[in-house]
C-alpha positions in Angstrom: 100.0 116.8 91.9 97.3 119.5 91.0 97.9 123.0 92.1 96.1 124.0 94.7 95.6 127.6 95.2 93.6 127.4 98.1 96.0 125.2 100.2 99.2 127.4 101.8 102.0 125.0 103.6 105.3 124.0 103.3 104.4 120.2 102.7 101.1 119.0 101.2 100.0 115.5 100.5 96.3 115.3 98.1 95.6 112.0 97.7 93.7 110.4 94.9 90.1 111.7 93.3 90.1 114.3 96.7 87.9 117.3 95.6 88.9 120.7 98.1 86.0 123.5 96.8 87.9 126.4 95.5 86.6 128.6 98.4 87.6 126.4 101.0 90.7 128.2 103.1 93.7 126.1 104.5 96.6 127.6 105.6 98.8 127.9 109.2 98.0 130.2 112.3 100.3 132.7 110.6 101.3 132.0 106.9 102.0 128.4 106.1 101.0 125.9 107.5 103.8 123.3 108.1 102.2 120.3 107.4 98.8 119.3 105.3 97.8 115.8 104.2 94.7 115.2 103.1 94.1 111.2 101.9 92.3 109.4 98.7 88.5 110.3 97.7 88.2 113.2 100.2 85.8 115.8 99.9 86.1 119.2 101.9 83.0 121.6 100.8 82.7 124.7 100.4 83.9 127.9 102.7 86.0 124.8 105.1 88.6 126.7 107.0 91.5 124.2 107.7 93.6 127.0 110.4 96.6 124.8 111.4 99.3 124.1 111.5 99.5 120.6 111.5 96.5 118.5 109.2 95.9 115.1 108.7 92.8 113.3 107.1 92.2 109.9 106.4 91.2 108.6 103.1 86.8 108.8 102.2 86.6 111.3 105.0 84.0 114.3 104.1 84.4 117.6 105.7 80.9 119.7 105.0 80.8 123.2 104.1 81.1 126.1 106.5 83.3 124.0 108.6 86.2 125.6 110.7 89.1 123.8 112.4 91.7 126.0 114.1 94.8 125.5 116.7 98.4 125.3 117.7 98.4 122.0 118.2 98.2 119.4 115.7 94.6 117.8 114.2 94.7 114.6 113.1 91.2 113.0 112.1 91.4 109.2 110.7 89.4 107.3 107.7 86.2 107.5 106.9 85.3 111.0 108.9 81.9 112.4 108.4 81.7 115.7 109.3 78.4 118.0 109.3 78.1 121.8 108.2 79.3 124.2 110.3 81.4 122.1 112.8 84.1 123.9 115.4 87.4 121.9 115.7 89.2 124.1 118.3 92.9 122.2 118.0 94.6 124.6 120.8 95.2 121.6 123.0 95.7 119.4 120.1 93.1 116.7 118.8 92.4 113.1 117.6 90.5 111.6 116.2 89.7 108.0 115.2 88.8 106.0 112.1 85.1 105.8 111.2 83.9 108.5 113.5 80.9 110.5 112.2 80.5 114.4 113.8 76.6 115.5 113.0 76.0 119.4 111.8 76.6 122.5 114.1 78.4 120.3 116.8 81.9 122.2 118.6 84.4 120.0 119.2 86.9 121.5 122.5 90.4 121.2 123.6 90.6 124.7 125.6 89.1 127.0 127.9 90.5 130.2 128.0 89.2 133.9 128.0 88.5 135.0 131.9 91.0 138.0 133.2 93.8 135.4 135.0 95.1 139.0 136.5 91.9 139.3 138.3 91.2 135.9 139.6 89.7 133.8 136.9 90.0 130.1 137.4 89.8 128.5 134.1 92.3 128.5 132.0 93.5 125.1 130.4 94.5 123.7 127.1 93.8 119.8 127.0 94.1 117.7 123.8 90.8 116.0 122.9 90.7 112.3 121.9 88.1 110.4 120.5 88.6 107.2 119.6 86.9 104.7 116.3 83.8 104.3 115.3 82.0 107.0 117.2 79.1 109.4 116.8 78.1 112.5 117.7 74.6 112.7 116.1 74.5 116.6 115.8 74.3 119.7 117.6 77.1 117.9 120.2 79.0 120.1 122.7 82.6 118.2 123.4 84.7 119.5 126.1 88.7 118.2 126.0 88.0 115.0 127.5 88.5 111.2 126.3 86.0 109.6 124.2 86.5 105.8 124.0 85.5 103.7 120.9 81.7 103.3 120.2 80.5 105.5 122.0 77.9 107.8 121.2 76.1 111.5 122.2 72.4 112.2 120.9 71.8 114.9 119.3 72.4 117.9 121.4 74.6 116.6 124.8 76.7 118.5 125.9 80.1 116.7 126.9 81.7 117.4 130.0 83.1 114.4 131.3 85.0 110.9 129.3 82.7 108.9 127.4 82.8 105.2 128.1 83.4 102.0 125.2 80.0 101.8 123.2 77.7 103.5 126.0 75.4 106.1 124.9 75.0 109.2 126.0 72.5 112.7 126.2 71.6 115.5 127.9 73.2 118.9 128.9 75.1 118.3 130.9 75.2 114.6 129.3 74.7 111.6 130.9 74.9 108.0 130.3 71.6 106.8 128.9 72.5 102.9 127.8 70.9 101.1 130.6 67.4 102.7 129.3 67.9 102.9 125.6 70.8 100.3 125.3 74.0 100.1 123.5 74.9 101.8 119.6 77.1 98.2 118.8 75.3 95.1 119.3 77.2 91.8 118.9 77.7 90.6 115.0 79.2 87.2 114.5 81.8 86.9 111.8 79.9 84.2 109.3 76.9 86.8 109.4 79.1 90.1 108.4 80.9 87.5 105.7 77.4 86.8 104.1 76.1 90.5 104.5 79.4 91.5 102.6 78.7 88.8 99.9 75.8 90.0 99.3 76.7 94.0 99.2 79.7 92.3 96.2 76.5 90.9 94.4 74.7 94.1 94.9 77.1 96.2 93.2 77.8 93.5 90.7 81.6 93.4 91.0 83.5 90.7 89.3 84.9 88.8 92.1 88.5 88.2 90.0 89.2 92.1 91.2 87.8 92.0 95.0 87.5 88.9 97.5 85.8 89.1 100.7 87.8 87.0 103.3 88.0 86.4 107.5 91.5 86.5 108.2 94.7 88.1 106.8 96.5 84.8 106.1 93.9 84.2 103.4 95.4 86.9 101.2 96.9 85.1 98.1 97.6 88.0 95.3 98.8 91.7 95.5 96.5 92.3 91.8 93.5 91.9 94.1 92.1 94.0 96.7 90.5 91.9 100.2 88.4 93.4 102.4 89.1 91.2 105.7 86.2 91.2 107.7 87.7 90.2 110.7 89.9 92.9 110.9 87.9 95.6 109.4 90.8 96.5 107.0 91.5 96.2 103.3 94.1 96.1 101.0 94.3 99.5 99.1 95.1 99.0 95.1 93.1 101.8 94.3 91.4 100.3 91.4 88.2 101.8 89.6 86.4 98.5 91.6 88.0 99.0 94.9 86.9 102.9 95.1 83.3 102.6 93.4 82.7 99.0 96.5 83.8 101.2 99.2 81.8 104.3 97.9 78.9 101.7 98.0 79.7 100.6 101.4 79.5 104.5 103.4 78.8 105.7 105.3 76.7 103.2 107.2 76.8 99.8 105.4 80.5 99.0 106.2 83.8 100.9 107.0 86.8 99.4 106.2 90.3 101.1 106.9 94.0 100.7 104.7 95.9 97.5 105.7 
C-alpha cells in the first residue's frame, strides 16, 4: 500500500485509485487514530481534516476541500458520499451515515450540544449520535442537529434541522419544516423495465463491451464471477474492479445511477 504521510493510525485501509491531497490532515483526537479505512476511487481534497478516532468511507465517496470531521465517537459515512467544501462533521455523539447520501457546501452536520456553564445552571448539555440514512440530500448550507434522518429525505438549501426527517419528504426553512405536500416528493415511483432500459442505454452510451458488464433484475441471474452485474433491482453490483467496471460507475455519478458492493 502507498505510504501515506498524511494519514496517522494504528490500522489503515486505502482502497484502490483513492487520491488523499498531500495537505489533507487525518489523524486521532490525540496521536493516532485507531482505526482509518477509506474505500476504492475516493477522493478527499485538499486541507480535509479527518480528527477521529474511528473512520470509515465507502468506495466513490468524495470529501471536498476545507472539510473537517472531528469526535470521540466513531464516523462512519457509506458509498457514494458527496460532500461539499467546507462541511462540519461534529462526531462527539458518534455519526452515520448512509450509502448514496450527498451533503451540499458549508452545511454542519451535529451530534452534540455542549458549551453553557453546567455549574451555573445551563440546561443543554447532550451528546447524541446522528443518523442519516440512504440516498439523502442536503442541498447546501444545511444545519443538522443529532436527530434521525430516514432514507430519501431531503433539506433545501439552507434548513436548519431540528427535529427527525421523515422517508422521502422534503423539507426547508429555519427552523425546517416539512414542505412535500406543496412542492412534493425528491423520489417519484420508477418501474423496474424502465430503470432496465435507462441502464441499457447508459452501457451503450459509454460504449462498453457487454462480454465485461451485464445489466440484470435479480441476483439469481448472475451466471460468471469474470463479469461484473449491476442488479437493478437491488441497486447493488458485483465489484471486480476492472478498468470497465470503474470507468461505467464513474459514468453513472453522481446523479445518473448509484449502485453499492454486493
Amino acid at each position: 500500500m502507498k505510504n501515506y504521510k498524511n494519514i496517522d493510525a494504528e490500522y489503515i485501509e486505502i482502497g484502490k485509485n483513492t487520491v488523499i491531497e498531500p495537505t489533507a490532515i487525518i489523524r486521532g483526537l490525540n496521536g493516532k487514530a485507531n482505526k482509518i479505512i477509506i474505500g476504492d476511487n475516493c477522493y478527499i481534497g485538499e486541507h480535509v481534516q479527518i480528527i477521529i478516532d474511528e473512520f470509515n468511507l465507502g468506495d466513490y465517496s468524495k470529501i471536498h476541500h476545507h472539510t473537517n470531521i472531528h469526535g470521540s465517537q466513531p464516523c462512519n459515512i457509506g458509498h457514494n458520499a458527496w460532500i461539499g467544501q467546507y462541511t462540519i462533521i461534529d462526531s462527539i455523539g458518534g455519526v452515520l451515515i448512509g450509502n448514496n447520501c450527498g451533503i451540499g457546501a458549508h452545511s454542519q452536520l451535529w451530534s452534540h450540544i455542549k458549551y453553557g456553564d453546567t455549574l451555573e445552571g445551563c440546561r443543554f448539555k447532550s451528546e447524541q449520535k446522528l443518523e442519516i440514512g440512504n440516498d439523502v440530500w442536503l442541498v447546501g448550507h444545511c444545519i443538522v442537529s443529532p436527530v434521525k434522518v430516514e432514507d430519501k429525505s431531503l433539506a433545501l438549501v439552507g434548513s436548519v434541522i431540528t427535529s427527525d426527517m421523515k422517508f422521502n419528504r422534503i423539507y426547508g426553512g429555519s427552523p425546517a419544516k416539512d414542505l412535500t405536500n406543496k412542492i412534493g416528493h425528491q423520489f417519484e415511483e420508477v418501474s423496474l423495465s424502465q430503470k432496465m432500459k435507462k441502464m441499457e442505454e447508459y452501457l451503450d452510451t459509454v460504449g462498453i463491451k457487454k462480454d465485461s458488464i451485464k445489466i440484470i433484475e435479480f441476483e439469481n441471474e448472475i451466471e460468471s464471477d469474470e463479469i461484473t452485474y449491476f442488479i437493478v433491482s437491488s441497486r447493488k453490483y458485483t465489484k471486480r474492479r476492472t478498468r470497465e467496471e470503474i470507468e461505467f460507475m464513474k459514468f453513472l455519478l453522481p446523479e445518473k445511477a448509484k449502485f453499492v458492493p454486493l
